[in-house]
C-alpha positions as CSV (number, residue, x, y, z in Angstrom):
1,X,0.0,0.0,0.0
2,X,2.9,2.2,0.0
3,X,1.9,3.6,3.5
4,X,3.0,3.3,7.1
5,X,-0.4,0.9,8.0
6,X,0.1,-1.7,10.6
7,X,-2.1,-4.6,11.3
8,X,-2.3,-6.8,14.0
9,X,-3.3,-10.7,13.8
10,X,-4.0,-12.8,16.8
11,X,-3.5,-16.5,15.2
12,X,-3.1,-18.3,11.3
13,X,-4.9,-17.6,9.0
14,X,-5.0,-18.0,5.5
15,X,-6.5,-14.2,4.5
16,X,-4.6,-12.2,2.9
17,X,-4.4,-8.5,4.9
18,X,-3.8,-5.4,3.1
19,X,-1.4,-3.5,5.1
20,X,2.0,-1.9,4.8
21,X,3.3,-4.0,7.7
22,X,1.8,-6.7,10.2
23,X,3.0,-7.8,13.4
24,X,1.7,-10.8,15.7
25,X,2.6,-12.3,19.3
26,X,0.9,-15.3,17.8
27,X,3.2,-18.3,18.6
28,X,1.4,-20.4,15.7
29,X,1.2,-17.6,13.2
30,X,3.8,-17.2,10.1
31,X,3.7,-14.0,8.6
32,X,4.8,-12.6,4.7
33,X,5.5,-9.5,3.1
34,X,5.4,-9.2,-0.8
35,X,7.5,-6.6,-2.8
36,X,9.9,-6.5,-5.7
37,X,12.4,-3.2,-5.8
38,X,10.8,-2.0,-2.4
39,X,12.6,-3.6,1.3
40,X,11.1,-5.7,2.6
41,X,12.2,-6.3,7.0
42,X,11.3,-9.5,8.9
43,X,11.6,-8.1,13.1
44,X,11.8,-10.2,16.2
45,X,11.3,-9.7,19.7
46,X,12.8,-12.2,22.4
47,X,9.3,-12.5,23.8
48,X,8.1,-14.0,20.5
49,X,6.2,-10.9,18.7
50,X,7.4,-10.9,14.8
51,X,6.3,-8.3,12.2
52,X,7.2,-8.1,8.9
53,X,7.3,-5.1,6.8
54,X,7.2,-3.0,3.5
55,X,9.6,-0.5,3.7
56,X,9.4,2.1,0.1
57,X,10.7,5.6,0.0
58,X,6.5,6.1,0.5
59,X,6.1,3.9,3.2
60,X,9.8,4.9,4.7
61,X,8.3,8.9,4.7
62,X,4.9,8.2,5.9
63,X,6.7,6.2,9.1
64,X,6.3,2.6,8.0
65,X,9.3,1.3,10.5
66,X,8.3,3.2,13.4
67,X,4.9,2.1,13.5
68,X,5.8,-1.4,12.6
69,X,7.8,-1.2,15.9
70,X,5.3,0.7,18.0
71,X,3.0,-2.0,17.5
72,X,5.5,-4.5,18.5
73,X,6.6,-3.0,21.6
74,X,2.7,-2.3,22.5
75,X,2.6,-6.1,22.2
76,X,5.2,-6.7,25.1
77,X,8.4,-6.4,22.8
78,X,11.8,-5.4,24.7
79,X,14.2,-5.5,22.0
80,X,13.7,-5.8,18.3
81,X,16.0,-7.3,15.7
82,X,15.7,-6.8,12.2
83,X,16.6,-8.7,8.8
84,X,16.6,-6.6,5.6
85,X,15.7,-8.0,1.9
86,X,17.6,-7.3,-1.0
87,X,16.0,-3.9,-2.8
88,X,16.8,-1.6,-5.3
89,X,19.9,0.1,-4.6
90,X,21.0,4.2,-5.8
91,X,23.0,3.3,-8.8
92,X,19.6,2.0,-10.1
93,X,17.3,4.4,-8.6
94,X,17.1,7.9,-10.1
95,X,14.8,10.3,-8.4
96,X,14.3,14.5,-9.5
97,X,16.7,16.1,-7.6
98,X,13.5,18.0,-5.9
99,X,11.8,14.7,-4.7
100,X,15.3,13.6,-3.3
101,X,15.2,16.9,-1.0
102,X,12.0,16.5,0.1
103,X,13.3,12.9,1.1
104,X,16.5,14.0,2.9
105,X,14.5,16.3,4.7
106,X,13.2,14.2,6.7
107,X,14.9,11.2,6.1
108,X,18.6,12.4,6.3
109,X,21.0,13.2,4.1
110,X,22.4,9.9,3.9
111,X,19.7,8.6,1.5
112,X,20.9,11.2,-1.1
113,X,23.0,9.0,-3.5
114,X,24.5,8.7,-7.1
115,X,23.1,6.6,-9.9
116,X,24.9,5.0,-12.1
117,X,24.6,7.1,-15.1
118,X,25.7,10.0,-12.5
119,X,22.0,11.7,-11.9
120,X,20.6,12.2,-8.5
121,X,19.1,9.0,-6.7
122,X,17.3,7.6,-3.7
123,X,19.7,5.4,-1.3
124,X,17.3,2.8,-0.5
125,X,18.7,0.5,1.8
126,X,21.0,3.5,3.4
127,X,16.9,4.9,4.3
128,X,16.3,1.3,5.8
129,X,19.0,1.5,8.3
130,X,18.2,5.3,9.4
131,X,14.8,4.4,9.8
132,X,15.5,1.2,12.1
133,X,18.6,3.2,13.9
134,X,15.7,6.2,14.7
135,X,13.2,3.4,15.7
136,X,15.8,1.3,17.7
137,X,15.8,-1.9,15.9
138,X,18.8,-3.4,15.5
139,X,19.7,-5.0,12.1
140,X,21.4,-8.2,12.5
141,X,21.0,-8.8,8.5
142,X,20.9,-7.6,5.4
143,X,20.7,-9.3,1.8
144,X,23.7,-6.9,-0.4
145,X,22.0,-7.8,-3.6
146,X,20.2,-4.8,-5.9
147,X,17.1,-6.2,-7.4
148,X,17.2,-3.8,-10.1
149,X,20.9,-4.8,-11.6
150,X,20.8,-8.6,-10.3
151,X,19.7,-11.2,-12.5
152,X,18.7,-12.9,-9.3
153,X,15.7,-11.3,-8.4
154,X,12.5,-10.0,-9.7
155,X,12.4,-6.8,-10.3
156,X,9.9,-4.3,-11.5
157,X,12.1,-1.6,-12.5
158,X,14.2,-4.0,-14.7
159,X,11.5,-6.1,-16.6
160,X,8.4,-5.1,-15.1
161,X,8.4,-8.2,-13.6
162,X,4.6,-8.8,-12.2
163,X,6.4,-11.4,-9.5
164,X,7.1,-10.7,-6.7
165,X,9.2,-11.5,-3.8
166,X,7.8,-12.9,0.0
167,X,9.7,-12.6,2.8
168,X,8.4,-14.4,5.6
169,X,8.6,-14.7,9.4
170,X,8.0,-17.3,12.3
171,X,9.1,-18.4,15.5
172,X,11.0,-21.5,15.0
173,X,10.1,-23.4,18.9
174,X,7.2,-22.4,21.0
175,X,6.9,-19.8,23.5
């Protein structure tokens, strides 16, 4: 949705929720997050409460991160840990020099980067790691790959892929 929406499921289910983020304390709940050039963030707690995420520039402005963690600490989280997807990265992400201040603005200055053909461009993942830093989730991975120039994932800017990628999280023992 391109938003900072956060939704909250108490058990399995096979709907599909339309949300920028979901987070559960569900021990018996998986949960996935679809995307193809935007990040995508898996979070666990050490009490058991997982989210997952989808983190574009949109959602990234409009506070996608911080509520996704919000939610999670209203839920009984202490400290929340973070895995990153692979997403476009600045050499293949050209934004109007305008849009990119607007960004910065709020974002920081470290998302202003350099695409490859030398124009202006959004750093994506450097965005991710502000945004988790402000919201004091630690990230404890991060896939390096850019979707946009790697053969290896989908990618709507390259092909206009209609797949897209799932990243999904769930507590591996019980509670």
């Amino acid at each position: 949705m391109h938003g900072a929406q956060v939704a909250e499921v108490d058990g399995p289910s096979a709907a599909l929720v339309e949300s920028d983020a979901i987070v559960t304390s569900s021990p018996a709940t998986a949960l996935g997050v679809l995307g193809a050039d935007c990040a995508l963030l898996g979070l666990a707690s050490p009490e058991g409460i997982i989210g997952v995420a989808h983190a574009g520039w949109r959602g990234l402005l409009a506070g996608v991160v911080g509520a996704t963690a919000d939610k999670m600490r209203a839920r009984g989280a202490s400290r929340l840990e973070a895995v990153l997807s692979a997403c476009v990265h600045e050499e293949c992400y050209p934004f109007a020099a305008s849009d990119l201040d607007r960004l910065a603005a709020v974002l920081g200055d470290e998302v202003i980067g350099t695409a490859s053909d030398g124009s202006p461009a959004f750093d994506l993942p450097a965005a991710v790691r502000g945004r988790l830093a402000a919201a004091e989730v630690e990230l404890v991975a991060a896939a390096e790959g850019c979707t946009a120039c790697s053969g290896e994932y989908f990618s709507f800017r390259r092909h206009h892929d209609a797949a897209r990628h799932l990243l999904g999280v769930w507590l591996d023992r019980p509670r």
